[in-house]
C-alpha positions in Angstrom: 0.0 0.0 0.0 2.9 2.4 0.0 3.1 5.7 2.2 -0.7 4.3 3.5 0.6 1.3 5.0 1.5 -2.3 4.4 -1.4 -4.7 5.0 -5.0 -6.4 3.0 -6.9 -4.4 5.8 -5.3 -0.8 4.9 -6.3 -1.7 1.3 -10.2 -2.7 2.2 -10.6 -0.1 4.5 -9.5 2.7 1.8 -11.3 0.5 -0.7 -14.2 0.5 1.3 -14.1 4.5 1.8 -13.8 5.4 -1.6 -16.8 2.7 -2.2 -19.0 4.8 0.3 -17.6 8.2 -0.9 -18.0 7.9 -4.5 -20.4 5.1 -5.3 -17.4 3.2 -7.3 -14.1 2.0 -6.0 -10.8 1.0 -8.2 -8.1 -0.6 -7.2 -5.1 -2.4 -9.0 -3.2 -5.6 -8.0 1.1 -4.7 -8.7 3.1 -7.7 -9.2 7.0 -8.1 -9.7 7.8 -9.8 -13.1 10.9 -10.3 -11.5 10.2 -12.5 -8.1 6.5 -13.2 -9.4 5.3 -11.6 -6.4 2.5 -9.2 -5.4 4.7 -6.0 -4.4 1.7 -4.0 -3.3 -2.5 -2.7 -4.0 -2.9 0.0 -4.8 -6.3 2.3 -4.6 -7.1 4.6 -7.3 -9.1 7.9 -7.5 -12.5 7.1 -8.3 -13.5 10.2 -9.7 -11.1 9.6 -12.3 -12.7 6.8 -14.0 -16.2 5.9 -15.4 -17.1 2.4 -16.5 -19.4 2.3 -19.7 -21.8 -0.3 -21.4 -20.0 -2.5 -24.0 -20.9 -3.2 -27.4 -21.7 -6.9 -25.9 -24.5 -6.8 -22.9 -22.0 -8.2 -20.7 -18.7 -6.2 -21.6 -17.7 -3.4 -19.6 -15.3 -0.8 -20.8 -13.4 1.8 -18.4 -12.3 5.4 -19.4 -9.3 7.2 -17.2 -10.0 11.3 -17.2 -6.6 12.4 -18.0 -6.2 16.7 -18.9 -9.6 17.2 -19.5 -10.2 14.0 -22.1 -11.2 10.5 -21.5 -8.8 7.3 -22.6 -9.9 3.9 -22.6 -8.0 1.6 -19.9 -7.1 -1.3 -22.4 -6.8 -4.0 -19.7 -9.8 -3.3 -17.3 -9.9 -7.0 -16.2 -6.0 -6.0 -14.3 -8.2 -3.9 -12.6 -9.9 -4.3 -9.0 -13.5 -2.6 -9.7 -16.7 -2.5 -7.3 -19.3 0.2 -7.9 -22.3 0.5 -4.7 -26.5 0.3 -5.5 -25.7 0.4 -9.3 -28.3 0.7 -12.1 -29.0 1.1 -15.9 -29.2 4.4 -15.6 -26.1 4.5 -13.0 -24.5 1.7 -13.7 -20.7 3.0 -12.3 -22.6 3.0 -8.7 -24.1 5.6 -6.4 -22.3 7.3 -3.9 -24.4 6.8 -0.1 -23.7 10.4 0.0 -26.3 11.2 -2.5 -29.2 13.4 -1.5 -27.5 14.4 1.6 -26.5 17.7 0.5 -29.9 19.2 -0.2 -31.1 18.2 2.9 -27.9 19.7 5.0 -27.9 22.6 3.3 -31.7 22.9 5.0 -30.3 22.3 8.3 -27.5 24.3 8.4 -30.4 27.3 7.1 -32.1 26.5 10.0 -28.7 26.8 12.4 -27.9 29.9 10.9 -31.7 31.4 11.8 -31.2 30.0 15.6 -27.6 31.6 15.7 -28.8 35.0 14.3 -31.7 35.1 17.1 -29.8 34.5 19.8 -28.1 37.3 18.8 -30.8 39.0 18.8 -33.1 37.7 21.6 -30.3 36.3 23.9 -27.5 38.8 23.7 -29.7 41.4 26.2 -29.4 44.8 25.4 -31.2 47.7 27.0 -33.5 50.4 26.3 -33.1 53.9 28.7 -35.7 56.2 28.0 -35.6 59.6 30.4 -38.9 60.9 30.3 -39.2 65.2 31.2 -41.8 66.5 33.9 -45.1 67.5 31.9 -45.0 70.6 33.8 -41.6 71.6 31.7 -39.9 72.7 35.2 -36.8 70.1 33.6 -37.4 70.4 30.4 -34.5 73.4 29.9 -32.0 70.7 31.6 -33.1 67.2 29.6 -30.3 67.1 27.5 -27.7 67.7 30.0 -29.7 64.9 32.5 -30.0 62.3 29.6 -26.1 62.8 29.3 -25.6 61.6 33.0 -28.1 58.9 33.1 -26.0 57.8 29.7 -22.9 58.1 31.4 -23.7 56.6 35.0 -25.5 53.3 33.3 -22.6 53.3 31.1 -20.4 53.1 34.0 -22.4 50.4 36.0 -22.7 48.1 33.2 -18.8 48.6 32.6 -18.2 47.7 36.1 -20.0 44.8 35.8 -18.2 42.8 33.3 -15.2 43.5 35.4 -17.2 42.1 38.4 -18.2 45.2 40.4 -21.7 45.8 41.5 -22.8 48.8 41.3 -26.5 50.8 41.1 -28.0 53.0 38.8 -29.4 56.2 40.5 -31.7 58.9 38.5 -33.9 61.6 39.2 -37.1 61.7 37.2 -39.2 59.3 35.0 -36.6 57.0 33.5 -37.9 53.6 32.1 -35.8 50.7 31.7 -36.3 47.8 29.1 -34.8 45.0 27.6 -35.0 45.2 23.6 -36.1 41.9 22.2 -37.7 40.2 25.7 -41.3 40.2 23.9 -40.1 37.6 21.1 -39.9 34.4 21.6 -37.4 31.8 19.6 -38.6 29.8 17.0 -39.2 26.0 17.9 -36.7 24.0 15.9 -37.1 20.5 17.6 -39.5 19.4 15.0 -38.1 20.1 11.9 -34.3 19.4 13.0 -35.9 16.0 14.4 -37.2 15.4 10.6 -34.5 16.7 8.8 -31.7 14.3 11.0 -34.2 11.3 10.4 -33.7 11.5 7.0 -30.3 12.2 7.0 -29.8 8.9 9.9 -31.9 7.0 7.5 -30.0 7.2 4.4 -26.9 5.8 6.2 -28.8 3.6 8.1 -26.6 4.2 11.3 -28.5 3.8 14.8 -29.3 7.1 16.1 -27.6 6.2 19.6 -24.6 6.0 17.8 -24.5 9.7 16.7 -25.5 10.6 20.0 -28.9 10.8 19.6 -31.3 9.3 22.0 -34.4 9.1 20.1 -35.0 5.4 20.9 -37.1 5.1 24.1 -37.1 0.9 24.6 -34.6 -1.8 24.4 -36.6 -3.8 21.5 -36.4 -1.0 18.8 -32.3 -0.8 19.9 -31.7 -4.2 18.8 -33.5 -3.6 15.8 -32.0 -1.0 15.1 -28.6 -2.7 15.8 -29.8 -5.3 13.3 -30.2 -3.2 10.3 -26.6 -1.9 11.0 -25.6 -5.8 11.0 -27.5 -6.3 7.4 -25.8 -2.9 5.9 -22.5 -4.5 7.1 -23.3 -7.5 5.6 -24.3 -6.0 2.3 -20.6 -4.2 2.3 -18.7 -7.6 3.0 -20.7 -9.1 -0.4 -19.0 -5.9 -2.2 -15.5 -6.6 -0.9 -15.5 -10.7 -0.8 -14.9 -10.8 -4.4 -12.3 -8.4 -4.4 -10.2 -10.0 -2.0 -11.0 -13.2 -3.4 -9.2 -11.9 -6.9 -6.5 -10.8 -5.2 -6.1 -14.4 -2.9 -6.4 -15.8 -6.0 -3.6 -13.6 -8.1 -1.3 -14.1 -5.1 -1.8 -18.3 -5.0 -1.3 -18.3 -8.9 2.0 -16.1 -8.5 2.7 -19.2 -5.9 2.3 -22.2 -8.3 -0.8 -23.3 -7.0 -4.4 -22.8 -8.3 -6.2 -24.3 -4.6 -9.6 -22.2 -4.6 -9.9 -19.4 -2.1 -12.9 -18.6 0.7 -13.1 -15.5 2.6 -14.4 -16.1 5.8 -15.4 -12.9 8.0 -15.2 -12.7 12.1 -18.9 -12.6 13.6 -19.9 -8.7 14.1 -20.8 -9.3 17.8 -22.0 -11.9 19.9 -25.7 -10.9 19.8 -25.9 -12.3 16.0 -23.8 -15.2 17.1 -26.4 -16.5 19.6 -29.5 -15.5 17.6 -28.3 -17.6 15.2 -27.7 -20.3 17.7 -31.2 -19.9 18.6 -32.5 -20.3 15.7 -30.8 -23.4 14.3 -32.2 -24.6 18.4 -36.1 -23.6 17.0 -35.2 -25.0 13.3 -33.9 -28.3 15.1 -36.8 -29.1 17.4 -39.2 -28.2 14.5 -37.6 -30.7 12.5 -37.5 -33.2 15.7 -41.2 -32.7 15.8 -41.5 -33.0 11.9 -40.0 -36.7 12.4 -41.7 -37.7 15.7 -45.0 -37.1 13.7 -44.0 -39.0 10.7 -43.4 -41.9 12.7 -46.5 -42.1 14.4 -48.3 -41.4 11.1 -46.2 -44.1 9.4 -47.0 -46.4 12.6 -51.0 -45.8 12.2 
């Protein structure tokens, strides 16, 4: 693998990212003419290539974007190529990432809105209003009395940031209030609830693994720990016959053509022993099965 490390599990696990990223994954098995060896895998850019229909139904044919033109790769069976949910209209895959954006770019609006109003509504900021004596007895000196209630609650609120309590005093009608107490924020919980759904859904990750506690009872954890077992299943089907080729490239650089089997550690014990339990049920059925063909057979 080069400057990314020498071993089969660097190469699936970059294989396996650019599989998610890009919907498509390419990789390339380099042997040593010399030793007739494997010297290395190596993973490619997958946004550099696109695989194309054939003139034959079943013939593939791969194009490398190099300086702004396409070439044909002439060997694409030398290369290691696994595309994710493909289609006739898609067939070089699509990414799990797809869809995601529109959605995010909805949230993050919505982020933005709650950051801007608690500018607004939670950085408090005040309203001094000095209001003259009807009877205009102060009215000659309302300038020069608006200038010291200015200064002196100036004053007090500096000394509070630096700790120091201090009080406003003022003579006459002067009305304190704080701009912005009437409104209220905007409830978000609902839509940001919908909006992370969706995005939770589309890569079928359990919300408790994100942090997110939206799962009130043990029953719908373990489901939800089962579909994250399935989706993990569905990925080791992408990359068994990948590492199978290059098992097999590596025994026929040895001499030997004995068939190769990827076998794949259990994901956790709680699929081991529900699968226990139900080759237990499918065993008694079938004891049952037989106990009542005897007696039928006996009758």
């Amino acid at each position: 693998m080069g400057i990314s490390g020498r071993s089969l599990y660097t190469f699936a696990d970059m294989y396996l990212d650019s599989l998610l990223t890009y919907g498509r994954a390419v990789g390339r098995i380099i042997a040593d003419s010399r030793t007739l060896s494997i010297r290395g895998l190596a993973v490619g850019d997958s946004s550099m290539y696109r695989i194309r229909q054939g003139r034959d139904p079943l013939e593939k044919e791969v194009y490398f974007s190099s300086g702004g033109k396409e070439v044909r790769v002439t060997h694409p069976e030398e290369l290691l190529y696994t595309t994710l949910n493909p289609s006739p209209k898609h067939p070089d895959g699509v990414s799990i990432l797809r869809g995601l954006p529109a959605i995010s770019s909805i949230l993050m609006r919505i982020y933005q809105c709650i950051g801007q109003n608690f500018d607004r509504v939670g950085n408090v900021r005040y309203a001094v209003t000095y209001k003259p004596a009807e009877d205009g007895s102060d009215r000659m000196f309302a300038r020069e009395r608006a200038m010291e209630i200015a200064d002196a609650w100036s004053d007090g609120m500096q000394s509070a940031r630096n700790g120091v309590v201090k009080d406003f005093v003022a003579v006459g009608d002067v009305d304190i209030k704080v701009i912005g107490a009437e409104n209220q924020l905007i409830d978000t919980e609902v839509p940001v609830r919908q909006l992370m759904e969706q995005l939770v859904a589309k890569l079928s990750v359990p919300p408790f693994l994100l942090g997110l506690n939206w799962s009130t009872t043990e029953r719908m954890s373990s489901q939800q720990a089962d579909i994250l077992t399935s989706e993990l299943e569905y990925y080791r089907r992408l990359l068994t016959p990948v590492l199978t080729q290059i098992c097999d490239a590596h025994m026929r650089l040895c001499g030997t053509d004995s068939p190769v089997h990827i076998e794949w550690a259990s994901i956790n014990l709680q699929d081991e022993e529900a699968l226990a339990r139900s080759r237990l049920y499918n065993a008694q059925a079938r004891e049952k099965e037989i106990q009542n063909e005897k007696k039928e057979g006996k009758d």
